[in-house]
N, C-alpha and C positions, 0 to 999 in steps of 0.2 A: 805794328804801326799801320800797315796797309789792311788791317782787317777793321781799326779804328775809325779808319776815313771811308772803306767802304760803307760801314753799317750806316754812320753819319749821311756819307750820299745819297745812298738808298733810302732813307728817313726824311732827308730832304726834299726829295725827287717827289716819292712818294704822295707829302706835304702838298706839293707844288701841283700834282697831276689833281687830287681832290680839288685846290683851289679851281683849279681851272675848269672842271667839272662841274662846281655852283657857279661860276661867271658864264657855262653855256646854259644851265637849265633856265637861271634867272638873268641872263644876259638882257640889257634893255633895247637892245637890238638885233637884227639877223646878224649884221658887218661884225659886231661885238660876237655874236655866238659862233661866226665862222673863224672868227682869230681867237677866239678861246680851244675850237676842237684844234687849229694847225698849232697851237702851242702844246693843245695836248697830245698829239702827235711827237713831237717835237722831245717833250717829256718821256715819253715813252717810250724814244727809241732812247735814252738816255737809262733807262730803267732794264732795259733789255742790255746795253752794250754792260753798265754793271754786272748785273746778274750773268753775264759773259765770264768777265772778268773775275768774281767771285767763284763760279763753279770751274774755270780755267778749260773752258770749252769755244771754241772758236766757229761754232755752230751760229751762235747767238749774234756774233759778228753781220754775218748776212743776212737774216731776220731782220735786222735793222736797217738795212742796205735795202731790204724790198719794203719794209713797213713807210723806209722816207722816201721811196719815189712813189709808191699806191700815196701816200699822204700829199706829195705834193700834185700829184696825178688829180685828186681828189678836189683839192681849195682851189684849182685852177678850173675845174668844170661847176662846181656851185658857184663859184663870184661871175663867171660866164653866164652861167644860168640869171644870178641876181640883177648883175647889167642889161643885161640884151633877153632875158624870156626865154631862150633857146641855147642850149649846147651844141645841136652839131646845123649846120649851117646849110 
């Protein structure tokens, strides 16, 4: 049952990461293309903690642990950049 639901989530996920990768190419805006990459961030660490869970390695755990702070490290210095022109002050 749990190999059912993993395949299914990882299919999903998956799914999900592509969508969000045509909403940043063809995004109709910058704000749109930056909340398309932090979701696909978002997605990603969710594809990684699976794939964790499916190989039963707890490696993959912390991978995700640095992939979501560089990620929110990341939308916080672009939307800065987008507002204000400049990052560090």
């Amino acid at each position: 049952m749990l190999d059912v639901a993993l395949w299914t989530s990882l299919a999903l996920f998956t799914a999900s990461v592509l969508l969000t990768l045509y909403r940043a190419i063809i995004g109709p805006s910058l704000p749109d293309r930056i909340l398309a990459l932090d979701t696909m961030y978002i997605n990603s660490i969710g594809l990684i903690i699976l794939f964790g869970i499916w190989i039963n390695s707890k490696i993959y755990f912390e991978a995700a642990l640095l992939i979501a702070m560089l990620g929110f490290i990341s939308t916080v210095a672009v939307c800065k950049y987008l507002l204000r022109g400049d990052i560090i002050e």
